[in-house]
Biopython code that builds the backbone (N, CA, C, O; Angstrom):
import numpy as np
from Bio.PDB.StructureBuilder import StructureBuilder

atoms = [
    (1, "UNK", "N", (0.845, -1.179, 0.000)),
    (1, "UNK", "CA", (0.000, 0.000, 0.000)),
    (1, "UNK", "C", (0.885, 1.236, 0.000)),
    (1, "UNK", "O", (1.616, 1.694, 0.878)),
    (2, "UNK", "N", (0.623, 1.630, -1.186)),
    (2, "UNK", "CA", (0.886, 3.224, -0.952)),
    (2, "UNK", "C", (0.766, 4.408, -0.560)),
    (2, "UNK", "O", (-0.232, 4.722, -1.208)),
    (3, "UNK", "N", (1.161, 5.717, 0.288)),
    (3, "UNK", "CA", (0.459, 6.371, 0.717)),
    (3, "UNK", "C", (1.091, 7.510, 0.030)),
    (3, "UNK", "O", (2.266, 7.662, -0.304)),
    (4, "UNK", "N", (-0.166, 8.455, -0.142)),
    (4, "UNK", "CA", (0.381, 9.639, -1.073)),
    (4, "UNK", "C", (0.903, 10.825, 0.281)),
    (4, "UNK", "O", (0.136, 11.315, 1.110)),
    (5, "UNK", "N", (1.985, 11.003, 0.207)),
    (5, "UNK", "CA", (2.690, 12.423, 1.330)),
    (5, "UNK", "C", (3.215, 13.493, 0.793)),
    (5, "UNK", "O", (4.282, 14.083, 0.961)),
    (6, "UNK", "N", (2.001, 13.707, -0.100)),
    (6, "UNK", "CA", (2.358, 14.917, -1.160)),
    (6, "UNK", "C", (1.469, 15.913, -0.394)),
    (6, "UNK", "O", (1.555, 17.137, -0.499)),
    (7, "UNK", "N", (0.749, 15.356, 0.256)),
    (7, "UNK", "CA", (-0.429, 16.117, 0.535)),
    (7, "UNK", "C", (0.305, 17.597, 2.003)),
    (7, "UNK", "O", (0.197, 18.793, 2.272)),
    (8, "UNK", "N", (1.004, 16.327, 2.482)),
    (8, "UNK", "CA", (1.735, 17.041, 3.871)),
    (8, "UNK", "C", (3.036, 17.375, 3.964)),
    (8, "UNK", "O", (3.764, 17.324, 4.956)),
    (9, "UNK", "N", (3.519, 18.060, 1.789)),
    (9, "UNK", "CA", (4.893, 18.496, 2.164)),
    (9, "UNK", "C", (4.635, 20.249, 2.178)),
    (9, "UNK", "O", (3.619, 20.795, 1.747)),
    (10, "UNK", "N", (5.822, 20.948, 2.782)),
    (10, "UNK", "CA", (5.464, 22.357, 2.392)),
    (10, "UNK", "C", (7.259, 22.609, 1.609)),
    (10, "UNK", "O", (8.433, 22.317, 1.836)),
    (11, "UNK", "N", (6.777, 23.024, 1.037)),
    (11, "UNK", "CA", (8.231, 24.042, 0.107)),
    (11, "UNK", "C", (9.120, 25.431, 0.780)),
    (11, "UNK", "O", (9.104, 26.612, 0.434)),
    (12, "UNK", "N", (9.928, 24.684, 1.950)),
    (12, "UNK", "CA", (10.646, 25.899, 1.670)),
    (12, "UNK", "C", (12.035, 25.750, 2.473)),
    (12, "UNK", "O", (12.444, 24.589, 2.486)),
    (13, "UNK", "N", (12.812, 26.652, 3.120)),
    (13, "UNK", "CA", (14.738, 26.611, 3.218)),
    (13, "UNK", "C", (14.647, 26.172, 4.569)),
    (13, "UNK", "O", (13.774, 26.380, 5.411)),
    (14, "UNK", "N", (15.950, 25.380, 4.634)),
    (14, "UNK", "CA", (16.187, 24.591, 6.105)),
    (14, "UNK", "C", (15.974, 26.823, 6.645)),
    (14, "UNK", "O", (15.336, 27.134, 7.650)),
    (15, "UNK", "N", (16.555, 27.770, 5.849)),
    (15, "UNK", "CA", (17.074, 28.830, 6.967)),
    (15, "UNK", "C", (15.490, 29.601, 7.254)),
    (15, "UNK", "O", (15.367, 30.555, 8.022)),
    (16, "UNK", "N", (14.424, 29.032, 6.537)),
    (16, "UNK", "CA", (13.023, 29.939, 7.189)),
    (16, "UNK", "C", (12.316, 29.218, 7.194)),
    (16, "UNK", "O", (11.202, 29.408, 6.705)),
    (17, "UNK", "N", (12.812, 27.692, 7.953)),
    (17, "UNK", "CA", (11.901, 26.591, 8.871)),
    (17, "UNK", "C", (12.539, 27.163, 10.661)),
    (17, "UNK", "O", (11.868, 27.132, 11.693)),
    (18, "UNK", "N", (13.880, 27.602, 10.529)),
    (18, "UNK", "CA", (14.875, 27.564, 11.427)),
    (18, "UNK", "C", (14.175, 28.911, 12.048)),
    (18, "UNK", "O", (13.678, 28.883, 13.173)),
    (19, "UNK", "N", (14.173, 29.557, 11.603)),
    (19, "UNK", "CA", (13.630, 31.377, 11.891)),
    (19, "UNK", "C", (12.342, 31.054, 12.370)),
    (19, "UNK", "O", (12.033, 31.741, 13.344)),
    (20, "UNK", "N", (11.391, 30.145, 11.974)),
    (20, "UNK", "CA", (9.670, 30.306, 12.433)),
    (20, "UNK", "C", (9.873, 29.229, 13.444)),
    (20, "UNK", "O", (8.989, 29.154, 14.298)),
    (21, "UNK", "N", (10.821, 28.412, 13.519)),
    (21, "UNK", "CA", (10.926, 27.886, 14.864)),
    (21, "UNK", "C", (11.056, 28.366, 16.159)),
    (21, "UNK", "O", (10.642, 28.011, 17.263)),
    (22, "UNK", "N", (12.005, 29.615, 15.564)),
    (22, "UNK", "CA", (12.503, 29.942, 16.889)),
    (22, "UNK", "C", (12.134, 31.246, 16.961)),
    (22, "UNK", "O", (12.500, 31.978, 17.880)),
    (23, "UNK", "N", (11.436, 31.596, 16.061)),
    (23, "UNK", "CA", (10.399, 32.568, 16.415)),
    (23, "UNK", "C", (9.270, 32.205, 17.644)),
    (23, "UNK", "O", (8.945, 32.998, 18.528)),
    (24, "UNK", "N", (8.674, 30.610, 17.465)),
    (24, "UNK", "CA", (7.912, 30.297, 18.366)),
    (24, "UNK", "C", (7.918, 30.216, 19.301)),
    (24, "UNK", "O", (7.105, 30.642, 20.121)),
    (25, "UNK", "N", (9.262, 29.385, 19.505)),
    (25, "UNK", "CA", (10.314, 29.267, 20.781)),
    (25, "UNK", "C", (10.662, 30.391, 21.762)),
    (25, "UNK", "O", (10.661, 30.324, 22.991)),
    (26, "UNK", "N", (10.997, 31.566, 20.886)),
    (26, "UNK", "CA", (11.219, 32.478, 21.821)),
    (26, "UNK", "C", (9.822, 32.837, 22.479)),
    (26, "UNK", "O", (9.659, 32.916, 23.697)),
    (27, "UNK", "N", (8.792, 33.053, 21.489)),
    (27, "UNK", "CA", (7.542, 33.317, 22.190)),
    (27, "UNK", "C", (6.939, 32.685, 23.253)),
    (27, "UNK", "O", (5.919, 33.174, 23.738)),
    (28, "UNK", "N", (7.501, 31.493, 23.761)),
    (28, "UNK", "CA", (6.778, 30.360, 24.781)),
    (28, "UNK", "C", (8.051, 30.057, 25.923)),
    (28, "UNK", "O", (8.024, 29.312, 26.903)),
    (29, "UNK", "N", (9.235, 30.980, 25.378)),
    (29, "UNK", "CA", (10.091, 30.268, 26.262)),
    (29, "UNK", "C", (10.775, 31.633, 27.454)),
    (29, "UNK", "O", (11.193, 32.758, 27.179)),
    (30, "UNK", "N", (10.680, 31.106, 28.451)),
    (30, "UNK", "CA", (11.060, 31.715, 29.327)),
    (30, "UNK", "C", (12.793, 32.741, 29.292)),
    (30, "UNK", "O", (13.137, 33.778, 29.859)),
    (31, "UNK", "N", (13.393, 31.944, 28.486)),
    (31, "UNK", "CA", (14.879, 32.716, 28.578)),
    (31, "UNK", "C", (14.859, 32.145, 27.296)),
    (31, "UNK", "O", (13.836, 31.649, 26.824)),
    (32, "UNK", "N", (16.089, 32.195, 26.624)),
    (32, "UNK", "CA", (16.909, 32.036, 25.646)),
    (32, "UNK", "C", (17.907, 30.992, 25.169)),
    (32, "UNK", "O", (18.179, 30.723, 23.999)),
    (33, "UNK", "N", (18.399, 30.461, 26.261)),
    (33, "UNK", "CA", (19.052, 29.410, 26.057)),
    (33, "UNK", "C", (17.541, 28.254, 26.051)),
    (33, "UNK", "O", (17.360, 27.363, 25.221)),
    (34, "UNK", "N", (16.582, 28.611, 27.249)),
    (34, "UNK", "CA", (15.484, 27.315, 26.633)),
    (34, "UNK", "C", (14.548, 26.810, 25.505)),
    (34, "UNK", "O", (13.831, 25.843, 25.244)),
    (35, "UNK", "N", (15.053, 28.304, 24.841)),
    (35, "UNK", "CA", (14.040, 28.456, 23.304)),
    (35, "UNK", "C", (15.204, 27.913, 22.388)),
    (35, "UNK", "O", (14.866, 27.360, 21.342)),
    (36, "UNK", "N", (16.373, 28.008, 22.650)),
    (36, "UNK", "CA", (17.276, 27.373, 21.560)),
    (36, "UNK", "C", (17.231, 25.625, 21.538)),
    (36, "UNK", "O", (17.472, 24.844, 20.617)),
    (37, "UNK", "N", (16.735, 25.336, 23.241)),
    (37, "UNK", "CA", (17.071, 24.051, 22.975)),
    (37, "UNK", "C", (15.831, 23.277, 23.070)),
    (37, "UNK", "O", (15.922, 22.059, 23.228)),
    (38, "UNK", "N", (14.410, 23.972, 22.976)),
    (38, "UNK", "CA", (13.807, 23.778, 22.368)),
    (38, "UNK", "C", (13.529, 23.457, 20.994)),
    (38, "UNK", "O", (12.977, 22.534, 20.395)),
    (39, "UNK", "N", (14.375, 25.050, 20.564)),
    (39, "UNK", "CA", (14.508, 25.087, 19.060)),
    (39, "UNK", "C", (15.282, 23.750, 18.534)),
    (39, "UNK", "O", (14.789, 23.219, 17.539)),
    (40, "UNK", "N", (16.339, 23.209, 19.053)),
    (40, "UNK", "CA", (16.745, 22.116, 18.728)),
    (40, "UNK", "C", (16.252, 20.695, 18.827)),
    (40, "UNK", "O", (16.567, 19.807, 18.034)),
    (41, "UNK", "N", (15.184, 20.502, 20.213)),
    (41, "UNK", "CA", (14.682, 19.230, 19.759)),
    (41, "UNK", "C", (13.280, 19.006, 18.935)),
    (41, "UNK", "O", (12.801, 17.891, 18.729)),
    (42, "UNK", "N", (12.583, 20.483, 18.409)),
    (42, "UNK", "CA", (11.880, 20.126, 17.667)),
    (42, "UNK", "C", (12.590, 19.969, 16.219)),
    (42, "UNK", "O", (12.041, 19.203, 15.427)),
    (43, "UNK", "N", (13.658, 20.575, 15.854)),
    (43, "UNK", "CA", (14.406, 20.070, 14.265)),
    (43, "UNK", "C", (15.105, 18.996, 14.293)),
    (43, "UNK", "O", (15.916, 18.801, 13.387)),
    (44, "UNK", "N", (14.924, 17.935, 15.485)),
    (44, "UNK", "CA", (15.847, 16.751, 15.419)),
    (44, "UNK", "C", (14.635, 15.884, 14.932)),
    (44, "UNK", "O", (14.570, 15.067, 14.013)),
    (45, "UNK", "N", (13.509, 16.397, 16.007)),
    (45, "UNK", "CA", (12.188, 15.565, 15.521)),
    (45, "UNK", "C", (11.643, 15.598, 14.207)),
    (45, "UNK", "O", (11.244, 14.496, 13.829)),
    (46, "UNK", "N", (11.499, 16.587, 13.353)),
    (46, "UNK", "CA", (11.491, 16.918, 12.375)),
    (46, "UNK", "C", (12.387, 16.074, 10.867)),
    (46, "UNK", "O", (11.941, 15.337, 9.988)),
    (47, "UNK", "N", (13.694, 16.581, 11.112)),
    (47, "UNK", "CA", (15.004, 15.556, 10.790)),
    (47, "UNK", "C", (14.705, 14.030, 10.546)),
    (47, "UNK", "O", (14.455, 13.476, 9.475)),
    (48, "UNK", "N", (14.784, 13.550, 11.668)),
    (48, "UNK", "CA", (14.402, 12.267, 11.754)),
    (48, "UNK", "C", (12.993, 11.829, 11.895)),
    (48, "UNK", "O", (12.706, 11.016, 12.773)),
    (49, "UNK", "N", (12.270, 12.212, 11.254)),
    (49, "UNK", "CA", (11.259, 12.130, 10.889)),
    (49, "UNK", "C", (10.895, 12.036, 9.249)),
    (49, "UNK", "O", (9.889, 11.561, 8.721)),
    (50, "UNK", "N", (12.028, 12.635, 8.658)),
    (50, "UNK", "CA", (12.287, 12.811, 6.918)),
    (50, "UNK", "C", (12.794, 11.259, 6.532)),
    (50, "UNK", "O", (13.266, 10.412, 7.291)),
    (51, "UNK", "N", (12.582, 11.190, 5.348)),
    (51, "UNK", "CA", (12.788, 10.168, 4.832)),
    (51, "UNK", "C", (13.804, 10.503, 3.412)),
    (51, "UNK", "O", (13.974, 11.619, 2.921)),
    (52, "UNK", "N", (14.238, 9.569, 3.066)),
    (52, "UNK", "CA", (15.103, 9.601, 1.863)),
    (52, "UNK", "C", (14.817, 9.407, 0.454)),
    (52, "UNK", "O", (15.631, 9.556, -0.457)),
    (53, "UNK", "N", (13.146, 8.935, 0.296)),
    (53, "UNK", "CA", (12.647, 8.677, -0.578)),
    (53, "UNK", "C", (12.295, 9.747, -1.069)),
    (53, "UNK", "O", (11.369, 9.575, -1.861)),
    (54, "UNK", "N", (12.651, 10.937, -0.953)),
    (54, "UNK", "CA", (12.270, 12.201, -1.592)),
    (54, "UNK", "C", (12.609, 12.417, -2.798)),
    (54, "UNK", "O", (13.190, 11.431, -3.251)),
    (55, "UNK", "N", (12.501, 13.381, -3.641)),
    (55, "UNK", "CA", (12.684, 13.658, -5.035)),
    (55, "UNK", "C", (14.211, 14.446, -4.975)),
    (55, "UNK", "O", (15.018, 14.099, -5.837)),
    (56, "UNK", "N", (14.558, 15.305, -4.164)),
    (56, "UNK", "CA", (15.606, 15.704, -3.764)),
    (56, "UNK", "C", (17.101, 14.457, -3.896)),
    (56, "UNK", "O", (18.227, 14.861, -4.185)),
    (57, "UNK", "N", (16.816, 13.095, -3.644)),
    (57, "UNK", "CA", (17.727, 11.891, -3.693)),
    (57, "UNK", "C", (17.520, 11.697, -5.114)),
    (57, "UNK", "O", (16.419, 11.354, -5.543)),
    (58, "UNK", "N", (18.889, 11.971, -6.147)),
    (58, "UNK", "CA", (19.610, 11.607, -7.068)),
    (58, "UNK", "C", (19.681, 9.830, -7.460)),
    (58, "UNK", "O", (20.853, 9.464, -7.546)),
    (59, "UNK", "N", (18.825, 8.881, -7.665)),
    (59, "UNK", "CA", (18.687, 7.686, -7.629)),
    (59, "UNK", "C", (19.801, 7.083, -9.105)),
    (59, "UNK", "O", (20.162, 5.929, -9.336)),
    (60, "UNK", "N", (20.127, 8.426, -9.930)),
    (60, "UNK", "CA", (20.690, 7.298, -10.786)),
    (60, "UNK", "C", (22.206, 6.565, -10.963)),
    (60, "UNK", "O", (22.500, 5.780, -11.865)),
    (61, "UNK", "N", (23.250, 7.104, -9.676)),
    (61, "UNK", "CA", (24.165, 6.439, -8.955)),
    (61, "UNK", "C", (23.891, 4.745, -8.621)),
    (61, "UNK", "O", (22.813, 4.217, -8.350)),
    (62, "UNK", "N", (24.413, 4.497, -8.667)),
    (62, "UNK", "CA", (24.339, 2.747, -8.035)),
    (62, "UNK", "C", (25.233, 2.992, -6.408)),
    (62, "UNK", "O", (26.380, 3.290, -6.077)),
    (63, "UNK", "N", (23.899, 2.657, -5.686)),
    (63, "UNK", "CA", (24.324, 2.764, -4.264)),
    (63, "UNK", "C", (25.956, 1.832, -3.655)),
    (63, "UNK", "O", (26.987, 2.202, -3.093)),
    (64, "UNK", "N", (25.365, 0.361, -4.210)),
    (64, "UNK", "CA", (26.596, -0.239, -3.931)),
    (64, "UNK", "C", (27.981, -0.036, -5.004)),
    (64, "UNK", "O", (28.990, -0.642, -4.645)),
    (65, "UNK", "N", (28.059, 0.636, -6.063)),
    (65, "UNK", "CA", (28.967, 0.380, -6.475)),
    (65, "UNK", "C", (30.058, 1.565, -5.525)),
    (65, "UNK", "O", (31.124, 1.188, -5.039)),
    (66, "UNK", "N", (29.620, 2.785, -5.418)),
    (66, "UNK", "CA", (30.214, 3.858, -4.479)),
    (66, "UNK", "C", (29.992, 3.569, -3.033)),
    (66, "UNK", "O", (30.394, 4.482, -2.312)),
    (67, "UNK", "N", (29.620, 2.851, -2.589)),
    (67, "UNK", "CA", (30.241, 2.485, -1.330)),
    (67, "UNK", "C", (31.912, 1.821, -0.910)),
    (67, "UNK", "O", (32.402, 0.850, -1.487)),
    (68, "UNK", "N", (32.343, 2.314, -0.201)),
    (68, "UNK", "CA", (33.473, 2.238, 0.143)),
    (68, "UNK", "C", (33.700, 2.135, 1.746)),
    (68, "UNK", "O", (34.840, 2.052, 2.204)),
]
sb = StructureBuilder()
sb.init_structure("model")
sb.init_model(0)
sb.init_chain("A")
sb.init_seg("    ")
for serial, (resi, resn, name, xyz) in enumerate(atoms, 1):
    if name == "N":
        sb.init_residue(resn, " ", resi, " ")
    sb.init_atom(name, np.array(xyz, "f"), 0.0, 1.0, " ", f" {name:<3s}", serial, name[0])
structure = sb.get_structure()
C-alpha cells in the first residue's frame, strides 16, 4: 500500500523553517538558552522524521557500487 505524502509536504529553506521555529520558541520560552534548545529538539524531531525517498535523492548512482 501506498500512501500519497504529497499532501503534507510544504516548500521551503532549512534557513526559514529555522527562523519560524525559533520565532515560536522564543515566544513560549522563558529565557533564551530554553528556546534554543527547544529550538533544537523540535528540528531533530522533524530531521528524523524525513525520509530519503524524496525527489531531492539523485537515484541514478548505483548505491553499492560507491560504497566504500
Amino acid at each position: 500500500m501506498k500512501i500519497n505524502h504529497s499532501e503534507n509536504r510544504i516548500y521551503t529553506t532549512l534557513g526559514d523553517l529555522i527562523v519560524a521555529i525559533s520565532d515560536v520558541a522564543l515566544e513560549y520560552s522563558n529565557d533564551t538558552k530554553e528556546a534554543y534548545e527547544l529550538v533544537r529538539l523540535v528540528l531533530l524531531k522533524i530531521l528524523k522524521g524525513t525520509s530519503f525517498r524524496s525527489e531531492i535523492v539523485d537515484r541514478r548512482f548505483s548505491r553499492i557500487k560507491y560504497l566504500h
